[in-house]
C-alpha positions as CSV (number, residue, x, y, z in Angstrom):
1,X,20.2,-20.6,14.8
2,X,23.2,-18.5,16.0
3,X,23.1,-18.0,20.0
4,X,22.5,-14.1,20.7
5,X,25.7,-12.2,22.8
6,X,23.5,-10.1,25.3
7,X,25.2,-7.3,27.9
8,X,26.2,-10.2,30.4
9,X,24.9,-13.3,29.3
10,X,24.3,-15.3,26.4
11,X,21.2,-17.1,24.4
12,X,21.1,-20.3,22.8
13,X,18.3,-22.1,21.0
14,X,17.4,-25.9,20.6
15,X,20.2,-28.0,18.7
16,X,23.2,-26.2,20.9
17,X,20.8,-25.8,24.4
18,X,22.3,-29.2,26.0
19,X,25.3,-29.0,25.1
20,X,26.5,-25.5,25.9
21,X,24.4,-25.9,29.4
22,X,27.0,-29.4,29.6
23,X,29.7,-27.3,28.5
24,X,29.5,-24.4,31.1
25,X,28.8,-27.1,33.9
26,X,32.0,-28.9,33.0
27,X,33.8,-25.5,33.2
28,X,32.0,-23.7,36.1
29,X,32.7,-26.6,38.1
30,X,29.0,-26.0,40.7
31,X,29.3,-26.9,44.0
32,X,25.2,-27.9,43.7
33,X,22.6,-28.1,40.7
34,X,19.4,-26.5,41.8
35,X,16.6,-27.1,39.5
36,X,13.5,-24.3,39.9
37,X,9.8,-25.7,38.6
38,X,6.5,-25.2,39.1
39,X,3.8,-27.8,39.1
40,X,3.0,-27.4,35.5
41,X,7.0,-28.5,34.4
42,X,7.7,-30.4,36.8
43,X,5.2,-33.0,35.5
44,X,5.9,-31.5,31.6
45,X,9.1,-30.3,31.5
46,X,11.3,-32.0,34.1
47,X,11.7,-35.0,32.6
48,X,13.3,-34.0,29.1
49,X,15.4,-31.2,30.5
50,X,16.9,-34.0,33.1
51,X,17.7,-36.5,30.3
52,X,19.9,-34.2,29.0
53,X,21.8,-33.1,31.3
54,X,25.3,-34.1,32.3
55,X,26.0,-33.4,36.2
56,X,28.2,-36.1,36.5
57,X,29.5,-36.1,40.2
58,X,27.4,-32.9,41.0
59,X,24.5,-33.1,43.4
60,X,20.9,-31.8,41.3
61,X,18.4,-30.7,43.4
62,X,14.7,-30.1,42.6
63,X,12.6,-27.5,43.9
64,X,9.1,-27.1,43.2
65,X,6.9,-23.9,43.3
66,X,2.9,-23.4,42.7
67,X,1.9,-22.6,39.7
68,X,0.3,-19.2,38.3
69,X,1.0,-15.2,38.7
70,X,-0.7,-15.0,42.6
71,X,2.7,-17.2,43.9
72,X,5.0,-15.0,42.2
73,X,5.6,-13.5,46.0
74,X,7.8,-12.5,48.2
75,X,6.3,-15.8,51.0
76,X,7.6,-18.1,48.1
77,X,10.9,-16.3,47.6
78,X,11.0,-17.1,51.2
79,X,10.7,-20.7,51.0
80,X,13.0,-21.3,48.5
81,X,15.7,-19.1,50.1
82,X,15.2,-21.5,52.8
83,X,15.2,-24.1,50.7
84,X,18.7,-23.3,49.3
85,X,19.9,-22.7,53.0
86,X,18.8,-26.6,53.8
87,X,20.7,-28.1,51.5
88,X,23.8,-25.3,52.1
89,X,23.9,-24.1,48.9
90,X,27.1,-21.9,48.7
91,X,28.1,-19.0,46.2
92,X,29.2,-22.1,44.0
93,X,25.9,-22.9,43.4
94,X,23.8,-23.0,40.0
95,X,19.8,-22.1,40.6
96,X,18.0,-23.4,36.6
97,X,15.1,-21.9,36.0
98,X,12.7,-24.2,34.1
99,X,9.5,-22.1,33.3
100,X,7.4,-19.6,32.4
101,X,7.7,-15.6,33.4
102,X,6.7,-16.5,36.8
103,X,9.3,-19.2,37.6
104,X,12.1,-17.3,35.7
105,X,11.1,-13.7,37.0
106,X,11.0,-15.4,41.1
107,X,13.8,-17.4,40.6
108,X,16.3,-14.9,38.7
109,X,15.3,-12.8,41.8
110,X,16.1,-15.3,44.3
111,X,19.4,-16.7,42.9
112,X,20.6,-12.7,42.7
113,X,19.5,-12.2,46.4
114,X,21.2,-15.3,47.6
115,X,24.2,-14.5,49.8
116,X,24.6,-11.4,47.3
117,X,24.1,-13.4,44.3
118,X,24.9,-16.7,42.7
119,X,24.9,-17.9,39.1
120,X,21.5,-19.0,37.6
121,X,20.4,-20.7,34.2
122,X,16.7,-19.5,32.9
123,X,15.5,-22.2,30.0
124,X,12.0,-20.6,29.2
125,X,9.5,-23.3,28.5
126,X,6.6,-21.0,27.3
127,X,6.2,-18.2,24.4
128,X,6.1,-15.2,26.6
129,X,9.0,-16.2,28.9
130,X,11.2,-16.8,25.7
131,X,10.4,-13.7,24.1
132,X,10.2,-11.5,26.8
133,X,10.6,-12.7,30.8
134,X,13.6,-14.4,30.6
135,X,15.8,-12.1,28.5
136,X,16.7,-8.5,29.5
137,X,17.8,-9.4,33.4
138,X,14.6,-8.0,35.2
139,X,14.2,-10.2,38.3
140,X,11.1,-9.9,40.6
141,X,7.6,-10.6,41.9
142,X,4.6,-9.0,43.0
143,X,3.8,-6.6,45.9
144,X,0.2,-8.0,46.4
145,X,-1.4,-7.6,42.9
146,X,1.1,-5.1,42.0
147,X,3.7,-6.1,38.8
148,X,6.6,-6.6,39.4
149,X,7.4,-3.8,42.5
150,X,10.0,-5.6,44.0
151,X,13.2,-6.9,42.0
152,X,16.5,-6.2,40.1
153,X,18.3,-6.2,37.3
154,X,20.7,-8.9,37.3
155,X,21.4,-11.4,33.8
156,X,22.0,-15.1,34.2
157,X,25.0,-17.1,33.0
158,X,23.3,-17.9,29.9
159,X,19.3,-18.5,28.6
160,X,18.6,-21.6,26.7
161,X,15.5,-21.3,24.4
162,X,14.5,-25.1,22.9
163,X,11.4,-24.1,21.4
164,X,10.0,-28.4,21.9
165,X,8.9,-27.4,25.2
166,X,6.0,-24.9,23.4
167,X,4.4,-28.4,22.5
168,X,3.3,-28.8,26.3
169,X,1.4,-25.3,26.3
170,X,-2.5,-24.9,26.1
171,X,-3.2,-22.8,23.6
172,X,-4.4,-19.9,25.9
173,X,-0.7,-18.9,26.9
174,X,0.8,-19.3,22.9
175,X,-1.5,-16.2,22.6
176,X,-0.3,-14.5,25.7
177,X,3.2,-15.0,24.4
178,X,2.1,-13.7,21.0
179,X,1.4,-10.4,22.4
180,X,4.9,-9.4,23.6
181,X,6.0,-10.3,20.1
182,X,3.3,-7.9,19.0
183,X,4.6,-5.1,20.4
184,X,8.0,-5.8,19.1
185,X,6.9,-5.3,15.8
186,X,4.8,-2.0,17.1
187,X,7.7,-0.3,19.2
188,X,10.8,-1.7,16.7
189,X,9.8,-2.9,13.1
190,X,6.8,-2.6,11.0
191,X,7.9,-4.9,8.9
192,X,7.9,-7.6,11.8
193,X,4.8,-6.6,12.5
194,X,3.3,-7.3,9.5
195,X,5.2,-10.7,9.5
196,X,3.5,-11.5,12.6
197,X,-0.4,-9.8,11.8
198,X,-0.3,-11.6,8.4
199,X,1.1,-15.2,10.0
200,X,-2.2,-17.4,9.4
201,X,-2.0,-20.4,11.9
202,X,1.3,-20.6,13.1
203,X,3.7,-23.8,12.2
204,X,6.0,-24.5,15.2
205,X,8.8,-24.8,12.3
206,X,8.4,-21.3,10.6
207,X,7.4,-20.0,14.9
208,X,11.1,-20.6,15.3
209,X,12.6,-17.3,13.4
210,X,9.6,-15.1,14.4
211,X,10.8,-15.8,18.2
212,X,14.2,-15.4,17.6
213,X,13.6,-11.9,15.9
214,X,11.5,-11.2,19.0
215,X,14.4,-12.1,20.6
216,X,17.0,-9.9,18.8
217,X,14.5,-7.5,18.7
218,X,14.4,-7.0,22.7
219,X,18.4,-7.7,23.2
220,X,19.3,-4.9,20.7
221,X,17.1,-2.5,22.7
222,X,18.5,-3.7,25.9
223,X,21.8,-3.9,25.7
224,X,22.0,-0.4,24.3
225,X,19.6,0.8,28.5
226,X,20.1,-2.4,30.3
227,X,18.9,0.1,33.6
228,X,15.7,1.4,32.0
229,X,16.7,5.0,31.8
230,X,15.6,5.8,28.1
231,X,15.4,3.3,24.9
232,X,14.7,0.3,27.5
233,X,11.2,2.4,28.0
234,X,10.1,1.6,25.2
235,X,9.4,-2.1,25.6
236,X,6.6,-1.1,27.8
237,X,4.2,-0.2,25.2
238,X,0.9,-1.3,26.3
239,X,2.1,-2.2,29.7
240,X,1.0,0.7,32.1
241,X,-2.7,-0.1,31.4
242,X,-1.9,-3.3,30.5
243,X,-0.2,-4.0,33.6
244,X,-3.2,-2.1,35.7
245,X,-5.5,-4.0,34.1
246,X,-3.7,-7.3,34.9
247,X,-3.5,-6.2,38.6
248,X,-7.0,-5.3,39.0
249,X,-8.2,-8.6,37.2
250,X,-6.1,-10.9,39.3
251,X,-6.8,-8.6,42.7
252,X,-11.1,-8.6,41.7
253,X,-13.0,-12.3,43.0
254,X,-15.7,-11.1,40.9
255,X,-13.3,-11.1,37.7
256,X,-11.4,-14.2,36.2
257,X,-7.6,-13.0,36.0
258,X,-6.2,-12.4,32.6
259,X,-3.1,-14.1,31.4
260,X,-0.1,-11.6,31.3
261,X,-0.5,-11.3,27.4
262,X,-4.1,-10.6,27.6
263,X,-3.9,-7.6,29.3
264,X,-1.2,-6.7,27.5
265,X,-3.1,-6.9,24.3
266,X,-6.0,-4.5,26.1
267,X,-3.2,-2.2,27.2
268,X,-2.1,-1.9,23.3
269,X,-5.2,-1.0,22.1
270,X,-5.7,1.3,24.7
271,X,-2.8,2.8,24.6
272,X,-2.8,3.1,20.8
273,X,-5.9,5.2,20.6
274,X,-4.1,7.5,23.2
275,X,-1.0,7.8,20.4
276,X,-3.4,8.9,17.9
277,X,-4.8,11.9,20.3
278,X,-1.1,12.6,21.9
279,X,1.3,11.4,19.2
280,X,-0.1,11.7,15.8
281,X,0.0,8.3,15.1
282,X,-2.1,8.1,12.0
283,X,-5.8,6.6,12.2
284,X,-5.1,3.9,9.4
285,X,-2.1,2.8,11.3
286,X,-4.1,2.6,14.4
287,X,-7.2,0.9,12.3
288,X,-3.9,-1.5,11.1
289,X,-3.0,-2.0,14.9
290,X,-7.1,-2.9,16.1
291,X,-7.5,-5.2,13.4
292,X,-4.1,-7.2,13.9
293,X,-4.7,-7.5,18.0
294,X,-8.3,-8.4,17.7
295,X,-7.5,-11.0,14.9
296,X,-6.3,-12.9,18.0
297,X,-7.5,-11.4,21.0
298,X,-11.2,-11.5,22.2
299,X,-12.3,-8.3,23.7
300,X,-13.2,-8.1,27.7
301,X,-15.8,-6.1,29.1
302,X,-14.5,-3.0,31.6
303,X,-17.6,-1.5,33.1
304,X,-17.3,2.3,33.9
305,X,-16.6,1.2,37.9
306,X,-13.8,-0.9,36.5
307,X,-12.2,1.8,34.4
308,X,-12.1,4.3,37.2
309,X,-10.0,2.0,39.7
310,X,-7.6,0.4,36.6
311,X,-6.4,4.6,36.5
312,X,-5.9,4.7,40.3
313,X,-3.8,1.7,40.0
314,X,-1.4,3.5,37.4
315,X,0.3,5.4,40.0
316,X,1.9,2.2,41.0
317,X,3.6,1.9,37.5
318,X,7.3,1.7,37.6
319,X,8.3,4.6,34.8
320,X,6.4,7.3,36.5
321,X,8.1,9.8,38.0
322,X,7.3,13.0,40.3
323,X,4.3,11.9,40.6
324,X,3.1,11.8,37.1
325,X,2.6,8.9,35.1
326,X,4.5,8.3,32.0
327,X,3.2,6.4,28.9
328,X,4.6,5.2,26.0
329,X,3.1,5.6,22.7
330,X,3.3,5.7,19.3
331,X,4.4,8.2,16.6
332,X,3.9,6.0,14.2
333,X,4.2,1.6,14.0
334,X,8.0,0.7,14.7
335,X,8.3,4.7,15.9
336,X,7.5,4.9,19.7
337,X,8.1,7.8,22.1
338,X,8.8,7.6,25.8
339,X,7.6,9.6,28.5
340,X,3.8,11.2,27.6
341,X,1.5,12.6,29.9
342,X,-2.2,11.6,29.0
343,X,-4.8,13.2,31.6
344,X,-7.5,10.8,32.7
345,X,-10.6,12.4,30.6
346,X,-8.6,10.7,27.5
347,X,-7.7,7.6,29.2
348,X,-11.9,7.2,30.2
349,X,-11.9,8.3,26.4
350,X,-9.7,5.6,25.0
351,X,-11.6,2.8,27.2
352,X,-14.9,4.5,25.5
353,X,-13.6,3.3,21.9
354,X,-11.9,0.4,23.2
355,X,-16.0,-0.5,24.7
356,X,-17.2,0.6,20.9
């Protein structure tokens, strides 16, 4: 596969991962190798990216991080700020990434907050983070349950996809991953869509294009809004319920917290019945959309109570402005539009059909 030229950085995928990341070592010369992990890939992951790497005289250091979406926090930030301090890491230094969204989301943030920034590495070692966290530069973590309310928008020297490390994942977060592909097909190209809807049980061979147009996909948009002032937008289709959603789940004892993509997938249903009240997009092509997300994804139960505090938590989300809350929907599949107001009588109404 042919690595992808983003804004500032640049993507590479299996056969040429270890040896461009041994290249730009040799050439970057860093004063020490931090390795970020959490406790899944540091028992999974570790070991092969370690293997290949070439540090030679460099020191590697290994820093290990919970696991799961409720550590994605400022308190951890902390302790691996301080962790960096300890072993007087300079502006020489190299942070790696080695993880999912959460690990490359945290530690893109800390590496760009680190005495004003030094250079970090993200190699994504699940779907989602390949398709989605770790390109684009958004850096960040959670304000409490709250997405993503704290970050920046800094790229990385480079991101390394080697799609082996999928063969570590439970099957649970391959689907979560699938839904940001989803949505590229829904917000960019029908026709990848309909590669994806149509894709009966998944070979890890033919996986390997589908992710890399996911990945083209997002950098094309990106590069063109790498600020989120317009087109960017547009790749948070299903996210402002989706992302409410998410919050309330992992903020409610009572509910088991949904995996990133799973609420996602709610958020694009939801949000695709709104397009057909605001947007026109037309009932066969939302019929199209239903069918192809609940193919995959199993439906949740949101009670009436539930519905009412998911909407008070969309004033939190990140493209509203003025105090009113800004969707993106759909004109028609591949044809989104940015910035629709939707009052909350058709947001209970969407959730209505989404119940049916």
């Amino acid at each position: 596969m042919e690595s992808i030229t983003t804004k500032n950085a640049i993507v590479h995928f299996n056969s040429k991962v270890y040896s461009e990341l041994n290249t730009y070592i040799k050439s970057s010369k860093p004063s020490i190798i931090f390795i970020l992990v959490d406790t899944n890939t540091h028992e999974y992951c570790l070991p092969q990216f370690l293997s290949q790497l070439e540090s030679e005289d460099i020191t590697v250091e290994v820093m290990e991080m919970p696991e799961g979406e409720d550590h994605k926090t400022i308190d951890i930030c902390t302790g691996v700020w301080e962790a960096l301090s300890e072993y007087e890491a300079d502006r020489k230094s190299l942070l790696i990434n080695l993880g999912g969204g959460v690990v490359t989301d945290l530690g893109g943030f800390v590496a760009s907050t680190y005495m004003r920034g030094i250079d970090y590495i993200n190699v994504p070692t699940t779907l989602l983070a390949m398709v989605d966290a770790s390109v684009g530069g958004k850096t960040g973590v959670d304000l409490g349950v709250l997405k993503n309310q704290i970050g920046v928008i800094n790229e990385g020297s480079m991101v390394l996809v080697d799609t082996s490390y999928l063969e570590t994942l439970p099957p649970n977060h391959m689907v979560s991953g699938y839904a940001e592909m989803l949505k590229h097909g829904l917000i960019y190209d029908k026709k990848y869509w309909k590669s994806l809807v149509n894709f009966e049980n998944m070979d890890i061979s033919e996986l390997d294009s589908l992710i890399y147009d996911s990945v083209v996909i997002k950098n094309t948009i990106v590069s063109q809004d790498i600020k989120e002032q317009g087109l960017r937008k547009t790749l948070n289709f299903g996210h402002t319920l989706g992302h409410a959603i998410e919050s309330y789940f992992l903020g409610n004892a009572d509910k088991t917290p949904l995996l990133h993509g799973e609420a996602i997938a709610i958020g694009m249903l939801l949000e695709a019945y709104l397009s057909t009240k605001v947007c026109n997009l037309p009932l066969e092509e939302f019929d199209e959309i239903k069918a192809g997300i609940l193919k995959t994804f199993s439906k949740v139960e949101i009670s009436a109570n539930d519905q009412e505090i998911i909407i008070k938590l969309l004033k939190h989300d990140k493209k509203n402005s003025h105090g009113k809350i800004k969707f993106v929907l759909l004109e028609a599949i591949g044809k989104p539009k940015i910035d629709c107001i939707v009052n909350n009588d058709l947001i209970l109404e969407a959730f209505k059909e989404y119940n049916s």
